[in-house]
PDB file of N, CA, C and O in Angstrom:
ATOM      1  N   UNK A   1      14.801  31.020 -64.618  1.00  0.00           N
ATOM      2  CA  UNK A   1      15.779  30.307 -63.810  1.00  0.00           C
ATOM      3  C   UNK A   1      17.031  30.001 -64.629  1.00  0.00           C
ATOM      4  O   UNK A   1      18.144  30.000 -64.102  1.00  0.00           O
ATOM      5  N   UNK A   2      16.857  29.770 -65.791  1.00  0.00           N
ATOM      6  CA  UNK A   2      18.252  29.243 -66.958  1.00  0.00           C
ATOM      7  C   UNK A   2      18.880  30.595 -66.684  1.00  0.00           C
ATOM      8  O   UNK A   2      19.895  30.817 -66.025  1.00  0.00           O
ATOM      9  N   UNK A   3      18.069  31.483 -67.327  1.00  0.00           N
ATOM     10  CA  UNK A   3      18.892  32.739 -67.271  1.00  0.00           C
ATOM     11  C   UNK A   3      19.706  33.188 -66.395  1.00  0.00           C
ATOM     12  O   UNK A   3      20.858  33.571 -66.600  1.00  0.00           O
ATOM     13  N   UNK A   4      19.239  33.161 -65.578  1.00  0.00           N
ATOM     14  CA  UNK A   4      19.666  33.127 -64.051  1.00  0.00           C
ATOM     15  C   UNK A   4      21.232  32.973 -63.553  1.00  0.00           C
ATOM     16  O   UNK A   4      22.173  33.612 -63.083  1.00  0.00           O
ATOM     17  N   UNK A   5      20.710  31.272 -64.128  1.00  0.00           N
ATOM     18  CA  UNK A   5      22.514  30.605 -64.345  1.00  0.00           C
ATOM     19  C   UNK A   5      23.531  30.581 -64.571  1.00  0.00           C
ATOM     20  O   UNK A   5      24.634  30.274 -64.119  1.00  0.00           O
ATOM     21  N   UNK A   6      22.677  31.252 -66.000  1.00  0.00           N
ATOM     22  CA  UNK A   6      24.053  31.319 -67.589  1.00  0.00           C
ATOM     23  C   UNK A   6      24.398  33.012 -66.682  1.00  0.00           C
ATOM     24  O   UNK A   6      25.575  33.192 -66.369  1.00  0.00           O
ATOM     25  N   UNK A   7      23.742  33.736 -66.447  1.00  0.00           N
ATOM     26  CA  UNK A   7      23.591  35.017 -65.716  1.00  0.00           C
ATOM     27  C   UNK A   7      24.994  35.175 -65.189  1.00  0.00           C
ATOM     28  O   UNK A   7      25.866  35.932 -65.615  1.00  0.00           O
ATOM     29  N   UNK A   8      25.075  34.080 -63.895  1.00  0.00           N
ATOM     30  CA  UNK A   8      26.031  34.021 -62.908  1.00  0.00           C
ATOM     31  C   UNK A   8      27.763  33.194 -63.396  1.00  0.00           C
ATOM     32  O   UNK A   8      28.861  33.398 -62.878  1.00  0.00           O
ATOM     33  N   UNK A   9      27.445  32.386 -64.395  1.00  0.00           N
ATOM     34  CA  UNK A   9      28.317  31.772 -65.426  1.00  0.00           C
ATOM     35  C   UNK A   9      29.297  32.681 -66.052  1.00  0.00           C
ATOM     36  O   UNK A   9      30.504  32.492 -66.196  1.00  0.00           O
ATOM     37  N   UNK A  10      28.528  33.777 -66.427  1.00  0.00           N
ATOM     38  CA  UNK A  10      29.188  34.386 -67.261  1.00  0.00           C
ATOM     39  C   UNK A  10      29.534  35.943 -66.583  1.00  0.00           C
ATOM     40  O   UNK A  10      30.007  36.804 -67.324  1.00  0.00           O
ATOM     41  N   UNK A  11      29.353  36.146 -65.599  1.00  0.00           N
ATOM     42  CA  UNK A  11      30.000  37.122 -64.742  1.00  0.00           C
ATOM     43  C   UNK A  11      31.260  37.502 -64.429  1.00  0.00           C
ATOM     44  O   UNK A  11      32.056  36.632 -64.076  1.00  0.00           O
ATOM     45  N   UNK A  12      31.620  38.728 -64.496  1.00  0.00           N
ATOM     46  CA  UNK A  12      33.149  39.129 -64.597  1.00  0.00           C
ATOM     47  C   UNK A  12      34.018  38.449 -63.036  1.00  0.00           C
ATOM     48  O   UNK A  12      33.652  38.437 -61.860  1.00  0.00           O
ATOM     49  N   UNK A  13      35.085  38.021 -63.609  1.00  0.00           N
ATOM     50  CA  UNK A  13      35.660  37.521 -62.741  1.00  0.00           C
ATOM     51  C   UNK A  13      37.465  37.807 -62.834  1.00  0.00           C
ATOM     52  O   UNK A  13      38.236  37.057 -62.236  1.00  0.00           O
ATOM     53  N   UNK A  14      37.940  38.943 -63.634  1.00  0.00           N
ATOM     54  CA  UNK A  14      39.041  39.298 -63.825  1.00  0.00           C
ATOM     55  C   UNK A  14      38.775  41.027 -63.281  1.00  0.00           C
ATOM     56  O   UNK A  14      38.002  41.949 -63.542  1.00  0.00           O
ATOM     57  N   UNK A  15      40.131  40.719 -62.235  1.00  0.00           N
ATOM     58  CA  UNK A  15      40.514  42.591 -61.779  1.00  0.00           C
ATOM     59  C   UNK A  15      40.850  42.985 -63.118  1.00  0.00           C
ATOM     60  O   UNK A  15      40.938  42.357 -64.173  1.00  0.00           O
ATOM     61  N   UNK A  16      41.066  44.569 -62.701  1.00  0.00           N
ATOM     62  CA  UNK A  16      41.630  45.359 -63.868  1.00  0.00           C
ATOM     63  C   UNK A  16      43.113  44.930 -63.590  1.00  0.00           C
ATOM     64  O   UNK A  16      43.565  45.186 -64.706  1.00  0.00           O
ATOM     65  N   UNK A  17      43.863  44.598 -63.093  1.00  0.00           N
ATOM     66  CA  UNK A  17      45.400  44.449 -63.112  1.00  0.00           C
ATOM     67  C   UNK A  17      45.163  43.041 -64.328  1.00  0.00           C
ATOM     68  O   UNK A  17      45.778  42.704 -65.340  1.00  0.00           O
ATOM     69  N   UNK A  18      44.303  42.650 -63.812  1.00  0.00           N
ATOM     70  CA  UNK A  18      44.240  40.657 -64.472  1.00  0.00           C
ATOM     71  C   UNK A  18      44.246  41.137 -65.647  1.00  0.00           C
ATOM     72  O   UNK A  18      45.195  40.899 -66.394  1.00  0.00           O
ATOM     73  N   UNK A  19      43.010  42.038 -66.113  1.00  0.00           N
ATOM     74  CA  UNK A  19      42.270  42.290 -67.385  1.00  0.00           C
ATOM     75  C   UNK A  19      43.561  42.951 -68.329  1.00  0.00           C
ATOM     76  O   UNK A  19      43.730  42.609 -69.500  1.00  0.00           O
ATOM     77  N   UNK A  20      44.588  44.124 -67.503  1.00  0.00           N
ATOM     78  CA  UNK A  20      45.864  44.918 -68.215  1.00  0.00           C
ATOM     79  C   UNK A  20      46.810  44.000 -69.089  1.00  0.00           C
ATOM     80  O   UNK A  20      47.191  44.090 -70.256  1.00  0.00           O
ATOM     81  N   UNK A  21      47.080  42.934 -67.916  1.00  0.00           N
ATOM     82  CA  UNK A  21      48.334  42.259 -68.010  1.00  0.00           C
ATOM     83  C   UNK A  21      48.022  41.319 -69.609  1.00  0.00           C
ATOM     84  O   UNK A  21      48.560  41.196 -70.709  1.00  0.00           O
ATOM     85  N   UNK A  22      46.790  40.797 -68.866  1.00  0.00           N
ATOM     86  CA  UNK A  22      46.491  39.757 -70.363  1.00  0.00           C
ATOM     87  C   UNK A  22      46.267  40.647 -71.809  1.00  0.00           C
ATOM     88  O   UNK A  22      46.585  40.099 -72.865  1.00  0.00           O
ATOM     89  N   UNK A  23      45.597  42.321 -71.827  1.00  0.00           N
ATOM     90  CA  UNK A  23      45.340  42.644 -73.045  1.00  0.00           C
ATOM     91  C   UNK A  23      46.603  43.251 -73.112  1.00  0.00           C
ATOM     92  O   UNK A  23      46.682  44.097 -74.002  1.00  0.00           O
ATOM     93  N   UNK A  24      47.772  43.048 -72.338  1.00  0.00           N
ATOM     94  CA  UNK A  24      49.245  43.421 -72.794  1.00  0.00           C
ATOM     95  C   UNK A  24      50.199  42.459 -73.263  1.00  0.00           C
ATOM     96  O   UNK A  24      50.974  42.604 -74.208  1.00  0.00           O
ATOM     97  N   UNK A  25      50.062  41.415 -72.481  1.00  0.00           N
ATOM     98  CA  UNK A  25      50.489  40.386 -73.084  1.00  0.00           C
ATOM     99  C   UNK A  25      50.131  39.841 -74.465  1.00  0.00           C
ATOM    100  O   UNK A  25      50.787  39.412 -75.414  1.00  0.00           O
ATOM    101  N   UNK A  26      48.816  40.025 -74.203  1.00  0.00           N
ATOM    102  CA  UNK A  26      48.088  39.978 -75.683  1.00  0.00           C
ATOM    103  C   UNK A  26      48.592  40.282 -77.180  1.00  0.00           C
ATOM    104  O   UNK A  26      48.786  39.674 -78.233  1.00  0.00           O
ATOM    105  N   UNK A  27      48.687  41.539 -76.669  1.00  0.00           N
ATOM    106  CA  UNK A  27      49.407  42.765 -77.660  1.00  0.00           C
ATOM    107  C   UNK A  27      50.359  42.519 -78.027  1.00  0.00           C
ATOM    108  O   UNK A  27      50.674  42.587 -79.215  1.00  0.00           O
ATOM    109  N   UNK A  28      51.323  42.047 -76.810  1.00  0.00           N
ATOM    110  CA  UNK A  28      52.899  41.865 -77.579  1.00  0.00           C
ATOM    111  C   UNK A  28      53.085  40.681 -78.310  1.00  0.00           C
ATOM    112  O   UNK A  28      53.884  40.771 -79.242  1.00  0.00           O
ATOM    113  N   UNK A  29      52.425  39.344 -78.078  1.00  0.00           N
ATOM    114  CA  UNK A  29      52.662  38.107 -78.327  1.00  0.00           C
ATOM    115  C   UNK A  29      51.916  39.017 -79.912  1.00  0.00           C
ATOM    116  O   UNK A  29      52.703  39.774 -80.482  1.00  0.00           O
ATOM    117  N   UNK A  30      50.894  38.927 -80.339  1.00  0.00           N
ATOM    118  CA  UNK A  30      50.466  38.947 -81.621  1.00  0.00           C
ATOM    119  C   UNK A  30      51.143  40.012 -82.373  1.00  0.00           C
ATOM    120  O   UNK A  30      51.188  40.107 -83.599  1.00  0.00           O
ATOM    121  N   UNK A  31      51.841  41.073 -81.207  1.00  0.00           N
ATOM    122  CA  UNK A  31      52.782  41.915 -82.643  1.00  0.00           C
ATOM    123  C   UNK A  31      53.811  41.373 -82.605  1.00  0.00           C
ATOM    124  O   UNK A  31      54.651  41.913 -83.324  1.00  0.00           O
ATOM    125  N   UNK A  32      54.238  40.281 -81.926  1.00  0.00           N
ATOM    126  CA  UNK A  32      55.554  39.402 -82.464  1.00  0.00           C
ATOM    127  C   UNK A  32      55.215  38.564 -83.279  1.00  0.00           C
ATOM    128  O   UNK A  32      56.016  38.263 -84.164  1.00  0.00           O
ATOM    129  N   UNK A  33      54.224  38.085 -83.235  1.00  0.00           N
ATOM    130  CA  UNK A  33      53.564  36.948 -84.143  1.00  0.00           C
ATOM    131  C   UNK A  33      53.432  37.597 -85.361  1.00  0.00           C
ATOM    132  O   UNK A  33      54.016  36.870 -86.165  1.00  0.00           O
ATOM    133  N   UNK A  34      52.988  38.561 -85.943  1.00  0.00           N
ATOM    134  CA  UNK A  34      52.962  39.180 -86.999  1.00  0.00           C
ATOM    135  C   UNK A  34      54.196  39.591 -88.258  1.00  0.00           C
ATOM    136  O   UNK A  34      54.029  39.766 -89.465  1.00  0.00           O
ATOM    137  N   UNK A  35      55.174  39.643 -87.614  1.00  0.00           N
ATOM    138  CA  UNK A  35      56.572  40.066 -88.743  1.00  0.00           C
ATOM    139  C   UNK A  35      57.232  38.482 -88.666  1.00  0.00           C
ATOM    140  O   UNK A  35      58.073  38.245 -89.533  1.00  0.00           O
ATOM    141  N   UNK A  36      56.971  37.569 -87.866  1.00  0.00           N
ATOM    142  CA  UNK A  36      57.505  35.600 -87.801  1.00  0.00           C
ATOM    143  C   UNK A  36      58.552  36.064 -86.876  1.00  0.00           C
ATOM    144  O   UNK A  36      59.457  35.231 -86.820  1.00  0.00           O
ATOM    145  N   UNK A  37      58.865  37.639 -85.736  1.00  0.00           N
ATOM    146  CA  UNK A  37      59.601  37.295 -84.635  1.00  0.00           C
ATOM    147  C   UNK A  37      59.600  35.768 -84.092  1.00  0.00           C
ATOM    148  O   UNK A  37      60.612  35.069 -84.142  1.00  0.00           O
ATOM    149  N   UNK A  38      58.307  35.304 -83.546  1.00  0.00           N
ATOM    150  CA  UNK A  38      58.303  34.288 -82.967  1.00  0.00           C
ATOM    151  C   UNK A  38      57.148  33.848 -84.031  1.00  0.00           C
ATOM    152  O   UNK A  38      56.542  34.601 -84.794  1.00  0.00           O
ATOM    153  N   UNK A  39      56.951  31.996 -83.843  1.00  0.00           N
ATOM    154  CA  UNK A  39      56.102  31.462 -84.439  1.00  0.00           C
ATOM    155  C   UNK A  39      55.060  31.539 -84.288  1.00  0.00           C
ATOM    156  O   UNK A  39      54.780  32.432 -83.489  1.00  0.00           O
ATOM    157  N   UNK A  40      53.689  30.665 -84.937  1.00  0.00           N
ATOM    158  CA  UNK A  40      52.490  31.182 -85.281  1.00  0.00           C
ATOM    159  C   UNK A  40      51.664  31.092 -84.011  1.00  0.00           C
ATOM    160  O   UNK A  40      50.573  31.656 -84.103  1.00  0.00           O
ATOM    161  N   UNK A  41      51.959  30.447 -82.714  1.00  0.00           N
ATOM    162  CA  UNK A  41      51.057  30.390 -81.522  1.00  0.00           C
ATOM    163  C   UNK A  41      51.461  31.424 -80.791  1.00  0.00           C
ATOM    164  O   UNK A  41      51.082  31.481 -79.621  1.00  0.00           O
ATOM    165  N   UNK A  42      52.285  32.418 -81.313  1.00  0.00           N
ATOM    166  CA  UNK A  42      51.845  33.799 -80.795  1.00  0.00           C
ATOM    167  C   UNK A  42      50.503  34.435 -80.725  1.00  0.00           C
ATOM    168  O   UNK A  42      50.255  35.277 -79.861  1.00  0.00           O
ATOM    169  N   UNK A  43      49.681  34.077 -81.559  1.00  0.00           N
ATOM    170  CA  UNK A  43      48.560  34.267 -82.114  1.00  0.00           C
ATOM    171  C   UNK A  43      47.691  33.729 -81.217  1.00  0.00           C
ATOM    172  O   UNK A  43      46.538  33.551 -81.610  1.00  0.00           O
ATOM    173  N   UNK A  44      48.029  33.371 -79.896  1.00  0.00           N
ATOM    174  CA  UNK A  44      47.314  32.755 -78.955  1.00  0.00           C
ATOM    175  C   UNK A  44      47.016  33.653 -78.003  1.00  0.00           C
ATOM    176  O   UNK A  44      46.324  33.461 -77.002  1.00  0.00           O
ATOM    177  N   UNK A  45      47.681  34.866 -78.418  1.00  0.00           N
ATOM    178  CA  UNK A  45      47.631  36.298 -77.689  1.00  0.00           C
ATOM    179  C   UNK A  45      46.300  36.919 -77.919  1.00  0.00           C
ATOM    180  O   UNK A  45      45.902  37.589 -76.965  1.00  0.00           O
ATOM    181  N   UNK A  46      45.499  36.859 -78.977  1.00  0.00           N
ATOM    182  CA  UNK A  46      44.321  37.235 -79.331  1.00  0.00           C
ATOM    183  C   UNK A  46      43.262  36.801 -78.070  1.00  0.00           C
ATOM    184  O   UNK A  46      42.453  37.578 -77.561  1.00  0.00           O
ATOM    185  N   UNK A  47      43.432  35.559 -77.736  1.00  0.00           N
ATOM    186  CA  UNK A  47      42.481  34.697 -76.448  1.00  0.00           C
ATOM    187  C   UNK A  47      43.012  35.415 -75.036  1.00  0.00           C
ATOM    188  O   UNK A  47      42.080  35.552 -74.243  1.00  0.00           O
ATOM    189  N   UNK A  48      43.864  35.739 -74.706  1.00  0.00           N
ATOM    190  CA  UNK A  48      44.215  36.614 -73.540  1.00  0.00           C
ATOM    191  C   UNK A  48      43.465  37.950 -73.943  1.00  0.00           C
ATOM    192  O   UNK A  48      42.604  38.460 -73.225  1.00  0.00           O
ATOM    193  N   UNK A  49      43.943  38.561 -75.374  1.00  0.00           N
ATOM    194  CA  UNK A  49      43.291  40.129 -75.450  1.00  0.00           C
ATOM    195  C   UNK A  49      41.508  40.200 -74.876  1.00  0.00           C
ATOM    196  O   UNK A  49      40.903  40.946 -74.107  1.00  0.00           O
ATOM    197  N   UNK A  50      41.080  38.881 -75.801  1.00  0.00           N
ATOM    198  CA  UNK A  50      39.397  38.669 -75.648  1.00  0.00           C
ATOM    199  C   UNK A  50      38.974  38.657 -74.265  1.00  0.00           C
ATOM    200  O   UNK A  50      37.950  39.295 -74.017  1.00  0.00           O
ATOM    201  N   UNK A  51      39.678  37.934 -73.115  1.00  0.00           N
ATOM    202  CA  UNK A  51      39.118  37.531 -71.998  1.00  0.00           C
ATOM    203  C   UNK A  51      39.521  39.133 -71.427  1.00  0.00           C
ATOM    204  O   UNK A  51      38.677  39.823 -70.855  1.00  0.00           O
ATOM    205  N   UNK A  52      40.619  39.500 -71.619  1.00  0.00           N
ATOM    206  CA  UNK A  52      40.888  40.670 -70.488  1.00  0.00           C
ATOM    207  C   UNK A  52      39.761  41.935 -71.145  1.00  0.00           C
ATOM    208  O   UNK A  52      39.447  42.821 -70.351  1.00  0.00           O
ATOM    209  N   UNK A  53      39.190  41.997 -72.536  1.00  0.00           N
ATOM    210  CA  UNK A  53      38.399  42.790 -72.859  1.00  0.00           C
ATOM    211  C   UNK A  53      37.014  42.936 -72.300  1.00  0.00           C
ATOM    212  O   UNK A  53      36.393  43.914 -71.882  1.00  0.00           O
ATOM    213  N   UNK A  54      36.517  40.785 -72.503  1.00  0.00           N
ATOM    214  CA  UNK A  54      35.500  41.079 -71.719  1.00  0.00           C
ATOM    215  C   UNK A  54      35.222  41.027 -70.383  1.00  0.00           C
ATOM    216  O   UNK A  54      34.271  41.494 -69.756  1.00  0.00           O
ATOM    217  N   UNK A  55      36.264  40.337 -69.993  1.00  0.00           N
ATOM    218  CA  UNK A  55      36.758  40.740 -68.518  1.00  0.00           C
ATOM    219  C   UNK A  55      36.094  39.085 -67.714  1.00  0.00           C
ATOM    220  O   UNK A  55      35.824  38.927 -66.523  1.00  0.00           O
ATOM    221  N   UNK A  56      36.008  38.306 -68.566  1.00  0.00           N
ATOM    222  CA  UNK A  56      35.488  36.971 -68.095  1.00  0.00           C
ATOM    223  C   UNK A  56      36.528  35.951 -68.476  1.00  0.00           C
ATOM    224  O   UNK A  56      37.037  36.011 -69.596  1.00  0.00           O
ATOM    225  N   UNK A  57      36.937  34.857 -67.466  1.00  0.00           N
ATOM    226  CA  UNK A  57      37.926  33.991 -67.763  1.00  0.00           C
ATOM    227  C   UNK A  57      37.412  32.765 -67.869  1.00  0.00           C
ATOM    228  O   UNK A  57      37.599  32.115 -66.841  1.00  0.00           O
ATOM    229  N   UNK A  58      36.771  32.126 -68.804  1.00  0.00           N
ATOM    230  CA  UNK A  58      36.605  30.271 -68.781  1.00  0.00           C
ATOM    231  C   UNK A  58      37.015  29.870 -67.493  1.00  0.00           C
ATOM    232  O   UNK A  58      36.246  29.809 -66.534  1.00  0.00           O
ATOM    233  N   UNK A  59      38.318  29.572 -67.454  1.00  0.00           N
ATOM    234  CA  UNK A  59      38.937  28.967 -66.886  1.00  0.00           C
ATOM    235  C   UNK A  59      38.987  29.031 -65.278  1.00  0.00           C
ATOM    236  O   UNK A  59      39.225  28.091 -64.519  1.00  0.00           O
ATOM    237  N   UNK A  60      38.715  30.324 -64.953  1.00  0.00           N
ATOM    238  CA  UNK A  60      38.632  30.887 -64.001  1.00  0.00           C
ATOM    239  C   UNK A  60      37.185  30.489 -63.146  1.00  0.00           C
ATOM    240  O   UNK A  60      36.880  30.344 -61.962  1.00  0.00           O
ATOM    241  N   UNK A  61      36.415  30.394 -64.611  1.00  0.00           N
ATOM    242  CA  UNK A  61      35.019  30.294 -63.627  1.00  0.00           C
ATOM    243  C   UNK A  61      35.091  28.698 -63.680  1.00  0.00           C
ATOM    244  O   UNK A  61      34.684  28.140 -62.661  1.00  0.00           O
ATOM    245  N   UNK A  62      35.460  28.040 -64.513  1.00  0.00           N
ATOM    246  CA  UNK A  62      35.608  26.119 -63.898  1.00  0.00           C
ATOM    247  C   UNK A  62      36.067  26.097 -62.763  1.00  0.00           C
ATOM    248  O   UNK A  62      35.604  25.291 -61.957  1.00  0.00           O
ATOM    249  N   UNK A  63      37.264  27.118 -62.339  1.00  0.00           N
ATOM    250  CA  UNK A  63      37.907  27.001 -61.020  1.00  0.00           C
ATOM    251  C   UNK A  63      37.231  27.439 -59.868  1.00  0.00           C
ATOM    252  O   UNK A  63      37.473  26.839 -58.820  1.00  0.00           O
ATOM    253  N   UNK A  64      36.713  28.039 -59.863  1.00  0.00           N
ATOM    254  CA  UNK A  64      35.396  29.001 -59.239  1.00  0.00           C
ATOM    255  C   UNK A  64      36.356  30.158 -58.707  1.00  0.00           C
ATOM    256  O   UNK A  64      35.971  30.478 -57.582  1.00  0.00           O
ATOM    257  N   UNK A  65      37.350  30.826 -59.065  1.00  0.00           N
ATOM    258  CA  UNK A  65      38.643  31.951 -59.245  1.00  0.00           C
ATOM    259  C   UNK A  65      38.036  33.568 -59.712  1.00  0.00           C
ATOM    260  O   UNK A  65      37.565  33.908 -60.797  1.00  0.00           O
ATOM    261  N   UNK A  66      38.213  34.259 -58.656  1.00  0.00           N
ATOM    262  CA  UNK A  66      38.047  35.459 -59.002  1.00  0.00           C
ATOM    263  C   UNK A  66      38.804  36.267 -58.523  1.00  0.00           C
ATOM    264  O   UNK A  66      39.171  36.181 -57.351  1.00  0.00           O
ATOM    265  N   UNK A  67      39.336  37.574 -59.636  1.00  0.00           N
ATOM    266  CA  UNK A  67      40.924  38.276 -59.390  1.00  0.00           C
ATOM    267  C   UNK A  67      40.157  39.588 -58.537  1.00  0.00           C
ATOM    268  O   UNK A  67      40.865  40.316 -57.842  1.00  0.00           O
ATOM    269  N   UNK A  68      38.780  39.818 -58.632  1.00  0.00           N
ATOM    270  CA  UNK A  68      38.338  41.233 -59.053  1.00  0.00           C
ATOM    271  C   UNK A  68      38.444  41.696 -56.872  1.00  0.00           C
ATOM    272  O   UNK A  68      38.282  41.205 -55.755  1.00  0.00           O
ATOM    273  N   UNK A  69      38.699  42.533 -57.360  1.00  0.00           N
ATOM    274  CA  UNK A  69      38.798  43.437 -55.686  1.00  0.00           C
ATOM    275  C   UNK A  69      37.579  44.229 -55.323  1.00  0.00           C
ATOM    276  O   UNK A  69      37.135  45.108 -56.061  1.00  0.00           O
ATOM    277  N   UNK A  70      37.107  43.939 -54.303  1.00  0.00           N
ATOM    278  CA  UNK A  70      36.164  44.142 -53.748  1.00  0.00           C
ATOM    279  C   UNK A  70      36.219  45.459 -52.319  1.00  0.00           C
ATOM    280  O   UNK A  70      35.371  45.666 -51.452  1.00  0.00           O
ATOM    281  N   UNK A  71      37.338  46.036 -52.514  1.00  0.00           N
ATOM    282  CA  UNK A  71      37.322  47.322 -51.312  1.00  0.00           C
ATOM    283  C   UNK A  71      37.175  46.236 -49.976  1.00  0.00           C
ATOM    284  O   UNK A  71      37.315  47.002 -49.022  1.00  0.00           O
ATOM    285  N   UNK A  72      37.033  45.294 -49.590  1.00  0.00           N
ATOM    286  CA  UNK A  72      36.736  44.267 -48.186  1.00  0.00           C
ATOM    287  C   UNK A  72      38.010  44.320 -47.605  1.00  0.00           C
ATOM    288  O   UNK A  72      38.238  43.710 -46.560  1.00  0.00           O
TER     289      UNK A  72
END
């Protein structure tokens, strides 16, 4: 039954457009962050790359928010 839970908890809840945008955004914020273009919370781009990789949003599932398209 736990399993179950954590099961449904942790279920993808980002489309592929959601999943693009964030491991692009991702990308650019941390290769600006890298030469001091912009300052060090560029590096906050890494947490967008992670979620759009694994395709699960925290935040999303507190909200009970899902991007993913379903053909309906």
């Amino acid at each position: 039954m736990a399993l179950q839970q954590r099961e449904n908890r942790m279920s993808n809840n980002l489309g592929i457009l959601d999943r693009t945008l964030r491991i692009a955004s991702g990308m650019l914020l941390v290769a600006l962050a890298a030469p001091g273009t912009i300052e060090s919370w560029g590096y906050l781009g890494v947490l967008g790359m992670l979620t759009g990789v694994v395709g699960v949003c925290p935040v999303y599932s507190m909200l009970g928010f899902d991007t993913r398209w379903d053909g309906s």
